[in-house]
MIKESE-488728 format. One record per atom (N, C-alpha, C): residue in one letter; x, y, z. Coordinates in steps of 0.001 Angstrom, whole numbers, plus 500000, padded with zeros to 6 digits. Example, Ala and Ser with C-alpha at 12.3 -4.5 7.8 and 13.67 -1.06 7.14 Angstrom:
REM residues 2
A513190494310507800/A512300495500507800/A513200496700507800/S512850497750507080/S513670498940507140/S512900500030507870/
***
This chain:
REM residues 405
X896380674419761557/X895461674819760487/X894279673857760465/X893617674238760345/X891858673570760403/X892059672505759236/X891338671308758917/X891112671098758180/X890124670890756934/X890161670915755745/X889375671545754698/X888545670338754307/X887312670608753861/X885810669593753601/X886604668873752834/X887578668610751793/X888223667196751483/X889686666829751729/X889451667029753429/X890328666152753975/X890055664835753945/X891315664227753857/X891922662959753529/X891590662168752378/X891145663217751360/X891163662658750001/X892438662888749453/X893131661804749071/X894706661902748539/X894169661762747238/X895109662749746035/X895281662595744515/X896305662903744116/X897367662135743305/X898028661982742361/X897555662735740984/X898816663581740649/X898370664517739543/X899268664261738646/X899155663935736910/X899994664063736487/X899214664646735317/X899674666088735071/X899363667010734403/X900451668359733870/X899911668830733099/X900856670121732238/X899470671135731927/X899862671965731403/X899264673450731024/X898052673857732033/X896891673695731817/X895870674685732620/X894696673676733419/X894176672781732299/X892692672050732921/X893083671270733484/X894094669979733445/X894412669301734660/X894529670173735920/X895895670658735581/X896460671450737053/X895627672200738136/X894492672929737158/X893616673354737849/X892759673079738704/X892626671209738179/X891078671127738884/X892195670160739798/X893053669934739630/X894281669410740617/X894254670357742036/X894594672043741549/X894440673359742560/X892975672956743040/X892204673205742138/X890562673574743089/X890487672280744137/X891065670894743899/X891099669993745476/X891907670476746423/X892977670710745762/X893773671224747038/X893612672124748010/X893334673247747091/X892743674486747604/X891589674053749038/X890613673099748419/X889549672023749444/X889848671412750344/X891490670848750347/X891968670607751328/X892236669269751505/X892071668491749939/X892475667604749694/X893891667310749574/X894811666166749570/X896467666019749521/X896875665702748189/X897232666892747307/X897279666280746256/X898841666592745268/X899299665123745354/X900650665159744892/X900633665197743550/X901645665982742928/X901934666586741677/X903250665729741038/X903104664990740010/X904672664020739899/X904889664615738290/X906191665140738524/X906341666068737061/X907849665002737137/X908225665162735132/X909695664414734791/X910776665296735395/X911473664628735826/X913095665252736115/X913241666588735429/X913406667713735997/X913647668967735475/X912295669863735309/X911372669286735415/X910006670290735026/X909339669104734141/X907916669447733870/X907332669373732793/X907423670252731463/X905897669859730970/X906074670950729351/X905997672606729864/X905174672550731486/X904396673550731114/X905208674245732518/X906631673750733077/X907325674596733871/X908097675893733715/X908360676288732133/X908655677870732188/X907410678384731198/X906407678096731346/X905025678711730934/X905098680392731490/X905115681248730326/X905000682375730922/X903054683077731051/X903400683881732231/X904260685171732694/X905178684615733538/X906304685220733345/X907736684701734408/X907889685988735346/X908504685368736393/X908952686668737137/X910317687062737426/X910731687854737788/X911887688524737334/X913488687876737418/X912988686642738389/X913697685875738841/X914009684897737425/X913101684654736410/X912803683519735811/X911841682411736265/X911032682082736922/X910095681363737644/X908861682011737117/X908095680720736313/X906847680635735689/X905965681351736834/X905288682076736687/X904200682586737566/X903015681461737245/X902574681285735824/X901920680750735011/X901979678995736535/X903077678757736400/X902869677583737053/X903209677455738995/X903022678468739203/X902861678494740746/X901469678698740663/X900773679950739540/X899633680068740547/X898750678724739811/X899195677441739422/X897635676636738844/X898536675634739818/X899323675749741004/X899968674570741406/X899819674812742978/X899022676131743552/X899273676055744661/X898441675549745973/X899249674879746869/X899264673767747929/X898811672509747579/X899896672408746121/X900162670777746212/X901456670453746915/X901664668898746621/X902775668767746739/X903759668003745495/X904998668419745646/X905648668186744446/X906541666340744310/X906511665908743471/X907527664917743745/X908033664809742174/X909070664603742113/X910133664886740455/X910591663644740396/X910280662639739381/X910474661484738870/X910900661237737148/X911753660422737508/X912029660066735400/X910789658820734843/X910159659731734531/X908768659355734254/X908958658182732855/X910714658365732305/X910799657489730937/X911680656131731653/X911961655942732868/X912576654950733241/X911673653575733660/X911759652835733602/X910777651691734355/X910810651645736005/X911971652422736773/X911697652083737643/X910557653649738282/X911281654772737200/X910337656030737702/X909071655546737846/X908271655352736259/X907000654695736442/X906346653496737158/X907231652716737626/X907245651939738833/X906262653045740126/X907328653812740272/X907299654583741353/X905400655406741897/X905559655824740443/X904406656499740006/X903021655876739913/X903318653854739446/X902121653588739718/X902201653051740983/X902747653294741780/X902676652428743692/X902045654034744126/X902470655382743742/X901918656315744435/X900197656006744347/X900021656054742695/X898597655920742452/X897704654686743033/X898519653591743161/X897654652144744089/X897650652818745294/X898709653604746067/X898406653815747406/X897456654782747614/X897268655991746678/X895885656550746734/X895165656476746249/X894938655156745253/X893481655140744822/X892965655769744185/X893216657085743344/X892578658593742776/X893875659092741986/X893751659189740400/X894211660005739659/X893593660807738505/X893962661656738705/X893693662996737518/X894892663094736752/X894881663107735661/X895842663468734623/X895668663930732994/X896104664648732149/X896008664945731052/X897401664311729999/X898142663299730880/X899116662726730040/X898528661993729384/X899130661152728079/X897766659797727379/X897793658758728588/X896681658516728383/X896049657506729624/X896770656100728463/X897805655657728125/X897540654147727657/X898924654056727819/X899158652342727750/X900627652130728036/X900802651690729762/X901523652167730036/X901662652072732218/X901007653119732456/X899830654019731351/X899345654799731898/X897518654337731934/X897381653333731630/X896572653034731009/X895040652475731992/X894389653216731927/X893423652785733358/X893676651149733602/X893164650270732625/X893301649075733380/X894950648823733483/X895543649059732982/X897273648747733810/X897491649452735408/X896714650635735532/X896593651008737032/X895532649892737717/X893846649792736758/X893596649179737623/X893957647911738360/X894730646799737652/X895400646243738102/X895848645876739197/X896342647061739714/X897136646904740703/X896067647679742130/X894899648220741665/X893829648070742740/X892414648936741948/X891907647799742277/X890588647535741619/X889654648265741523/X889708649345742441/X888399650292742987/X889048651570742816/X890512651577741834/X890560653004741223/X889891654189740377/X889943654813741142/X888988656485740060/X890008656745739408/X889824656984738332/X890826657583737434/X889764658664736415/X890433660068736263/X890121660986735144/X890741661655734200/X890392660619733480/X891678661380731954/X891162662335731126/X892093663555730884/X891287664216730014/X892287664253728778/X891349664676727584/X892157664759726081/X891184665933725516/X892174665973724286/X891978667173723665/X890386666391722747/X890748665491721943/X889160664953721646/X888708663847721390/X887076663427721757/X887045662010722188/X887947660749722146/X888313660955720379/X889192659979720271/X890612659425720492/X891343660958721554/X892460660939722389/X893043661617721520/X892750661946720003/X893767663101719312/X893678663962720182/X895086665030719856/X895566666356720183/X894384667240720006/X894082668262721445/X893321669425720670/X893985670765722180/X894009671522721644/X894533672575723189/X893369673446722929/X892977674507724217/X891822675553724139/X891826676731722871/X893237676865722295/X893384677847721397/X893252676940719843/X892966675810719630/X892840674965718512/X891082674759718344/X890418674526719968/X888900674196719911/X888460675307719544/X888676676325720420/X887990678136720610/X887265678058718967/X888499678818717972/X888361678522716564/X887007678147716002/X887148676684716360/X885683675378715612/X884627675567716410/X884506676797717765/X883042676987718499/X881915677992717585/X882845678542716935/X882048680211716218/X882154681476717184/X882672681389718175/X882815682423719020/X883620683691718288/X884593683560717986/X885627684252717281/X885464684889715963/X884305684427715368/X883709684946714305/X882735685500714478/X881970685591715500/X881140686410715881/X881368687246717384/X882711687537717167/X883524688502718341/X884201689609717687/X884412690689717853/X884918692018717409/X884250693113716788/X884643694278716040/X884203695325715651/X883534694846714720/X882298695825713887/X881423695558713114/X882190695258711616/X883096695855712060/X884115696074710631/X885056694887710255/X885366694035711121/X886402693502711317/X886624692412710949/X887390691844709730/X887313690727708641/X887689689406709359/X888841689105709938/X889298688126710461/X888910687748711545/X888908686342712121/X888333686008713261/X889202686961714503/X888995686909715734/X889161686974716475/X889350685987718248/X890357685828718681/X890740684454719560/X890645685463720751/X890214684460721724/X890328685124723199/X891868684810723823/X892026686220724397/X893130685317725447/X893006684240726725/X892293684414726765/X891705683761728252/X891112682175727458/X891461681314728284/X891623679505727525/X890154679186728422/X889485679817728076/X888137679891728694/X887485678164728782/X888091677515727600/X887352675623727563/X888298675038728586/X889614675231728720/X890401674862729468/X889935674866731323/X889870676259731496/X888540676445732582/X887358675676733053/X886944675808731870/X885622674961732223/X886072673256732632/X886888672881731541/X887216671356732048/X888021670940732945/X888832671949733716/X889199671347734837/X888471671806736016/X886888672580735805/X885984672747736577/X885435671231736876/X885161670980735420/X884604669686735041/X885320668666736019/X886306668530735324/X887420667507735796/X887060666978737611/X886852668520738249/X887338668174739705/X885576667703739823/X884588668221739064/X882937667591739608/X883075666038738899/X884079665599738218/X883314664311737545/X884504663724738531/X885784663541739350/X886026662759740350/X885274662936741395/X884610664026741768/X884214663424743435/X883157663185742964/X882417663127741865/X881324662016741776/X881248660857741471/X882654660038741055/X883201658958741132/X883739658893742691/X884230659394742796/X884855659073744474/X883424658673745734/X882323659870745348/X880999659389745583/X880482658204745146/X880523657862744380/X880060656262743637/X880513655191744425/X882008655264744184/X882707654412745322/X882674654286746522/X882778655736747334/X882063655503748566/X880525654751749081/X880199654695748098/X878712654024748266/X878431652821747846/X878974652363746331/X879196650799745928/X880683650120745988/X881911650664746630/X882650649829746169/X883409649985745060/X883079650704743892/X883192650017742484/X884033651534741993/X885702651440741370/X886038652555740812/X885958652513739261/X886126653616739100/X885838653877737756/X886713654515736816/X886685654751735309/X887415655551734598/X886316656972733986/X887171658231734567/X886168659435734035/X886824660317732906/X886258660018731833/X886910660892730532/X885912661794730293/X887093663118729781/X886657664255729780/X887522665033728149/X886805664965727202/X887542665963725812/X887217667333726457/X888554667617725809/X888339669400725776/X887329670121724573/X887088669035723608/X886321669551722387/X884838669099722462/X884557668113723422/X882906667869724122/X882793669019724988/X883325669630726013/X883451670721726645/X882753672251726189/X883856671885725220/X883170673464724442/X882475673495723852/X881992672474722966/X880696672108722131/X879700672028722789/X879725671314723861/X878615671118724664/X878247672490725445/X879321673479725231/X878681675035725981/X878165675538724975/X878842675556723842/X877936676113722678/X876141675672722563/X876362674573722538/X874780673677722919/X873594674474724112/X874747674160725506/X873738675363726427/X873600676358726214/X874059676875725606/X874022678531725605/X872694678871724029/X872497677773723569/X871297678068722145/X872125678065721258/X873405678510721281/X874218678828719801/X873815677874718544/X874002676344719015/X874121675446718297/X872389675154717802/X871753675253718673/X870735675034718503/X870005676262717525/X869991677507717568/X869664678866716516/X870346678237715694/X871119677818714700/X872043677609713769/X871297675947713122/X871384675233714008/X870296674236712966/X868674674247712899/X868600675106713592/X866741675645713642/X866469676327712788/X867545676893711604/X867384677564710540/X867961679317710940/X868385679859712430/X868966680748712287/X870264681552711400/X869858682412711110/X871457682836710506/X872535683568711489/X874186683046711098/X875003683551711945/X874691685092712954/X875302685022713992/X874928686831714544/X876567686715713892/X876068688333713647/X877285688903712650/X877964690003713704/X879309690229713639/X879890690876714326/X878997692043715181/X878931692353716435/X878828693283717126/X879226694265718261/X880640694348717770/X881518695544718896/X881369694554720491/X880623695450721240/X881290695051723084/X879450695481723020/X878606695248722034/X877377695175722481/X877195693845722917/X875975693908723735/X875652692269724483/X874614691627723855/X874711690458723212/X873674689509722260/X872704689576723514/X871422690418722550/X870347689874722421/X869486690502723490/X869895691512724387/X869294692692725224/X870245694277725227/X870004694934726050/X870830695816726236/X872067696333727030/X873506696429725988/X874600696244727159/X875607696778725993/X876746697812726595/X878009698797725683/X878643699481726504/X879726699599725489/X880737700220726282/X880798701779726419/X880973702521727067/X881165704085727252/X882700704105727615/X882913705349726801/X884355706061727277/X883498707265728057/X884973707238729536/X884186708245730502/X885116709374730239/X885038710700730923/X886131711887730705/X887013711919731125/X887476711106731583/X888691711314732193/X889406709445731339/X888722709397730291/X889699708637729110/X889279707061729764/X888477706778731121/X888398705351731226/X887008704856730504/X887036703414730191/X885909702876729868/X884982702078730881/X883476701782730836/X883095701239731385/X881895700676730322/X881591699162731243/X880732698374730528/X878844698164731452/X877970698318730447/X877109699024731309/X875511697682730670/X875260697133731205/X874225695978730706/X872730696065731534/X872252695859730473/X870754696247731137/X869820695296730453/X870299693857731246/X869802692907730473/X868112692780731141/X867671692775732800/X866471692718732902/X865969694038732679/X864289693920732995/X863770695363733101/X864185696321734635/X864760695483735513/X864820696199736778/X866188696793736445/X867275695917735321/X868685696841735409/X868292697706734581/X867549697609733170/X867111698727732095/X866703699977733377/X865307699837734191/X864625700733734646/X865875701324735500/X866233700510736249/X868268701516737146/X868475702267736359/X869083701861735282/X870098702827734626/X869620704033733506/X867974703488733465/X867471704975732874/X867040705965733933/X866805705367735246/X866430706559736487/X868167707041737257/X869155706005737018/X870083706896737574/X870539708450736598/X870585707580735152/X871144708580734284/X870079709549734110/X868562710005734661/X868241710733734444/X867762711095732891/X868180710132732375/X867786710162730818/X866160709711729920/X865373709850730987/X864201708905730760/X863326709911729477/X863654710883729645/X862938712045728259/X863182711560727302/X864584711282727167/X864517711171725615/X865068709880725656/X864413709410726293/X864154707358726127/X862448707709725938/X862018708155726268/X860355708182725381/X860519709065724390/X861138709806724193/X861261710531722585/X861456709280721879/X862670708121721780/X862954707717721152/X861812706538721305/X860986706050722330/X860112705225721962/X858929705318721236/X858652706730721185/X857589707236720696/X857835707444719107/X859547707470718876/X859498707701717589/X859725706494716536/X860233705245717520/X860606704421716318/X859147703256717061/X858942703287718017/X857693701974718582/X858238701063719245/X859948700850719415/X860438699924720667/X859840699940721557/X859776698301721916/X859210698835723270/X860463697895724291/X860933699412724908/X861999698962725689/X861999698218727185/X860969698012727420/X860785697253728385/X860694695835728032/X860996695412727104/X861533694004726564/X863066693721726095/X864105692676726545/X864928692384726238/X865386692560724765/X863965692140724009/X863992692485722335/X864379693919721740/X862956694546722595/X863427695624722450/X864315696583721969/X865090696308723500/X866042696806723660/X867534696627722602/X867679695576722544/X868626694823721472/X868275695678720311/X867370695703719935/X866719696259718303/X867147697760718078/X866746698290719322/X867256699686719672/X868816699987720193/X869404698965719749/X870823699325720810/X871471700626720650/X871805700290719019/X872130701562718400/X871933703129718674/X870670703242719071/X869676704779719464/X869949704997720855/X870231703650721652/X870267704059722995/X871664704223723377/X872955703688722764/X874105703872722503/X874370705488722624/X873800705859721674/X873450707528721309/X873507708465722496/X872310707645722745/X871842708363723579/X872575708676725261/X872945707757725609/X874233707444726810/X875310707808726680/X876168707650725712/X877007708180725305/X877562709209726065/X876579710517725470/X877347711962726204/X877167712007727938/X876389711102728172/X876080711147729647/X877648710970730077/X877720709645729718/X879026708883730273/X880093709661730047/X880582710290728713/X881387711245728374/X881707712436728821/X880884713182729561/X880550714568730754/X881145713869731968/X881122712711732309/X881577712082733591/X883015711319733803/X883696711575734730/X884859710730735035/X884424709600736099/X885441708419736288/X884877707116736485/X884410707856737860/X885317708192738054/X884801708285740313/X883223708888740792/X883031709834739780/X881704710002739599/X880795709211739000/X880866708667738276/X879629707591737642/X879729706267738827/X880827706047739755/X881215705341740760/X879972705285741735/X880114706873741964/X879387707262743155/X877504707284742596/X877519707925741427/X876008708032741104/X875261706626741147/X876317705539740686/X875228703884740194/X875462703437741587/X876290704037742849/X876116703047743886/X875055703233744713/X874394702030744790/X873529701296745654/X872328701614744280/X872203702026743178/X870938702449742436/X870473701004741808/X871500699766741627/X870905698401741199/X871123698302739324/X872172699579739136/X872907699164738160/X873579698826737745/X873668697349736713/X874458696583736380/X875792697530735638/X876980697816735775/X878064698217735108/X879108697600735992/X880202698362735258/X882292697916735700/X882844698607734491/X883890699236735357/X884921699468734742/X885840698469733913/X886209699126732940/X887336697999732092/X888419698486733075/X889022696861733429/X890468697648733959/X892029696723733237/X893099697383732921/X894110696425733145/X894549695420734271/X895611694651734082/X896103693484735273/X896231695059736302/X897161695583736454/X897772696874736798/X897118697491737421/X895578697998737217/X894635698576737397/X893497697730738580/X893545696202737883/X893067695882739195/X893286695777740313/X894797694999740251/X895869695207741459/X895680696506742152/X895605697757741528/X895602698778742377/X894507699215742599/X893538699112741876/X892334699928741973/X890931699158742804/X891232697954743259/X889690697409743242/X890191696205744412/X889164696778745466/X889439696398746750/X888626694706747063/X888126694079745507/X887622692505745462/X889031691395745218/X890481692265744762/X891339691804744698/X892645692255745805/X892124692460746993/X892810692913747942/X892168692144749427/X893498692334750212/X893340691504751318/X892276692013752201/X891640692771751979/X890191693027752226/X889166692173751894/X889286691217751223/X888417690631750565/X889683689063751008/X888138688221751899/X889168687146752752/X890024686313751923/X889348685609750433/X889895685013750075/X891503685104749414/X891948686553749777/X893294687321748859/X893836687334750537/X895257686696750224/X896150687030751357/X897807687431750685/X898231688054751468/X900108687960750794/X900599686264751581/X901265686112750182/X901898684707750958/X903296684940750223/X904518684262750920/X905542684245750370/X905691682995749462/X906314683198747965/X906551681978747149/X908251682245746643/X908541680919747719/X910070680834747268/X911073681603745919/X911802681657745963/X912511682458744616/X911358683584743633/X910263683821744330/X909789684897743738/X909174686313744728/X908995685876745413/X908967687417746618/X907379686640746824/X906857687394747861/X905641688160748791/X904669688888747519/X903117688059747274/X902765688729746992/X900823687901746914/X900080688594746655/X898747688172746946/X898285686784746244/X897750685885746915/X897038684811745985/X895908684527747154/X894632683854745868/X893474683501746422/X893944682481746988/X892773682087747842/X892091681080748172/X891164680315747112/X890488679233747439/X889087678517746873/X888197679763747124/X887161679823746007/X886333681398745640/X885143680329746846/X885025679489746836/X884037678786747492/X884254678950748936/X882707679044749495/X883094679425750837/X881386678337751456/X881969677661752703/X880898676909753462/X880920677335754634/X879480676944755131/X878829677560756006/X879464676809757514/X879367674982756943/X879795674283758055/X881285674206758093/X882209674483757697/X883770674499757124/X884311675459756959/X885596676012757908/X886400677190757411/X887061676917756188/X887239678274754971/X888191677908754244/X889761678112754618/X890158677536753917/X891609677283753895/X892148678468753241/X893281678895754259/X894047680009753643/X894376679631752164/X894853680760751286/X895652679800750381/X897287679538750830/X897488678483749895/X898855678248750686/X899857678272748986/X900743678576749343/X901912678662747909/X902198677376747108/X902639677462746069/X903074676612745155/X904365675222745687/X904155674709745716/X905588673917746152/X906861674519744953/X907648673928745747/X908933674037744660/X909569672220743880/X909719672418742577/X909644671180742016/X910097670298742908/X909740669305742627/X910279668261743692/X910848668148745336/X909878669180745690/X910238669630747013/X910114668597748378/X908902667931747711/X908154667041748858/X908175665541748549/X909365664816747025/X909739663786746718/X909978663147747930/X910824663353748821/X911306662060749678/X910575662106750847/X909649663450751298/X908207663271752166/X907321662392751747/X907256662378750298/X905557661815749697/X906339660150749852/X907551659672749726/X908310658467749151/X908098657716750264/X908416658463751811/X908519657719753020/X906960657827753373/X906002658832753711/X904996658373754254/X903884657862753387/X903777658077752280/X903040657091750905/X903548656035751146/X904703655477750614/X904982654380749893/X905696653626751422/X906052653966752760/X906664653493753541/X908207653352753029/X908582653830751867/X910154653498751959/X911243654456752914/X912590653681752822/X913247654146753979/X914290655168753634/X914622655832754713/X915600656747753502/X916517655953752830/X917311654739753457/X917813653783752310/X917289653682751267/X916496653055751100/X915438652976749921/X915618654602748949/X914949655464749297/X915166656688749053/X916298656894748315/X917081656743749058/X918702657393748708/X919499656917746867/X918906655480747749/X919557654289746468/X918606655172745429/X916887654955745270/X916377655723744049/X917269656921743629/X917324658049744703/X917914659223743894/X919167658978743326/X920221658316743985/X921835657811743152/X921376657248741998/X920178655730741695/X920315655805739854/X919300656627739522/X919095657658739931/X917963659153738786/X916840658706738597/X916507657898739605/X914929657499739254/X914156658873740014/X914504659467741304/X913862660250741565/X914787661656741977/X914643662951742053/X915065663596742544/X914685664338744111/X915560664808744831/X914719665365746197/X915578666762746484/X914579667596746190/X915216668989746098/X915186669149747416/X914712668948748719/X914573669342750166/X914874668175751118/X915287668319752249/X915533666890752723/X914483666500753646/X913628665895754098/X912804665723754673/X913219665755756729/X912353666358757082/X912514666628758658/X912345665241759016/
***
């Protein structure tokens, strides 16, 4: 197998739920070596569902795959022993456990000087915060759902969580960059509640709101602030249809043929729809107006009419629906291959969505199995012997689910 643009960057992971693990995956995926050290039996976040039929977290194969595993009693002195000789021997940790204690950057650095370390927490001040506690305090959720609709509304999707272990993996290799160039390692902290605040910030939210704006008040699956809604088609599916520039507006009024009575209606109220404003102002009328188009049509036809015309739409689909219906999640599409994952069957996972020009990507490769690669990572990390080895696993400092070749 080729090797991937961050070869021979070794990282030590010690992480649970989504933003560590992830930006743990997105190195690996790169082709970096990156060992995963969870407590004896699993972590918090080892029967995280969706499970599969077997019982095996899906949830935690797919944010774990092509690391490697090593299973340690993370509450013993000699486990954490163990754990900080992995981290001196590579130099590089990511983790979302509390950084203090034997976890504590300078207690690692200690033991070598020019360590990167990236801790992340829920907020600045290392209190607790998870993506479904921040979401809440962004305003998103209050200005998400039907026009009607009293109570907030939460996403499923841990969308801050995302972003920070996006984060996570750009703020080590720009420490790992630093070091490569001066010498000098560092500590990189990352809140999950600077994260999301700080998207609220880019995005204007925060900024309309102390500039004297008033809240945007609920608006269905319309799109803030140009033109974009949902249609039910005839044959009962939905699709989402945005016409945020003038070149997607001008598409989707010359595919639909509807351009008459898009000047009826400009002529009657004075929009002028060739502005983002416009359009927004008018959503309502043009809603109307699309509507029966979309409604006369089943998806396969509105499929065929917007292709190649440079209109922005998609179908809503279920998990179910994409799997079957949409050939960007099929092994047609390089980054999706079938791979086999132990105790759960044969079945598709990405690759890194990233693709270079000078660098093949890396297949994806499967999840380890807990503690699979303990007495691999023990002997060629740390040089110990399988003596050595053996004695750890007899007093439970480490476990070794596989025996090493």
């Amino acid at each position: 197998m080729s090797a991937g643009i961050l070869d021979g960057l070794q990282v030590i992971e010690g992480s649970a739920f989504v933003a560590a693990p992830l930006g743990g995956m997105t190195l690996a995926q790169l082709g970096a070596d990156v060992i995963r050290v969870d407590q004896l039996g699993g972590g918090l976040d080892r029967d995280r569902w969706p499970l599969a039929a077997s019982g095996q977290s899906l949830f935690w194969t797919g944010l774990n795959k092509g690391k490697r595993s090593v299973e340690v009693d993370l509450r013993s002195d000699a486990g954490r022993e163990v754990v900080q000789a992995l981290v001196e021997q590579a130099g590089t940790f990511l983790t979302n456990f509390p950084a203090r204690g034997w976890l504590a950057y300078d207690a690692l650095r200690a033991r070598r000087e020019d360590l990167v370390m990236v801790a992340l927490t829920g907020n600045p001040d290392g209190t607790s915060e998870v993506d479904y506690t921040v979401n809440p305090a962004t305003g998103f959720p209050l200005a998400t759902g039907p026009r009607e609709m009293a109570g907030p509304l939460n996403s499923v999707l841990p969308a801050w969580d995302l972003v920070m272990g996006g984060l996570a993996t750009t703020g080590l290799l720009a420490a790992d960059r630093h070091r490569a160039r001066t010498g000098e390692g560092q500590l990189v902290s990352l809140a999950l509640s600077d994260v999301a605040f700080a998207v609220v910030g880019h995005l204007g939210r925060a900024a309309e709101a102390e500039l004297g704006g008033t809240d945007a008040r609920r608006d269905g699956n319309y799109l803030y602030g140009a033109f974009g809604h949902d249609f039910e088609t005839r044959d009962n599916r939905r699709v989402m249809v945005v016409a945020l520039t003038a070149r997607q507006w001008h598409a989707l009024r010359d595919a639909t043929g509807l351009q008459p009575q898009i000047e009826t209606l400009t002529a009657a109220t004075g929009y002028d729809l060739d502005t983002e404003a416009g359009r927004y102002e008018a959503r309502d009328f043009l809603a109307a107006i699309f509507r029966p188009w979309f409604a006369a049509r089943d998806l396969a036809e509105i499929r065929r009419t917007f292709a190649r015309t440079g209109v922005s739409w998609g179908p809503y689909q279920t998990f179910r629906q994409l799997i079957d219906e949409d050939p960007r999640v099929s092994t047609a599409n390089p980054i999706w291959e079938e791979v086999e994952q132990p105790g759960i069957g044969t079945y598709r996972m990405p690759a890194t969505p990233l693709g270079f020009s000078a660098v093949q990507r890396l297949p994806p490769r499967r999840a380890p199995q807990l503690g699979e690669h303990t007495e691999e990572v023990l002997a060629e990390v740390l040089g110990l012997s399988t003596a050595d080895i053996g004695r750890l696993q007899e007093a439970g400092t480490v476990r070794c689910t596989t025996t090493r070749a």
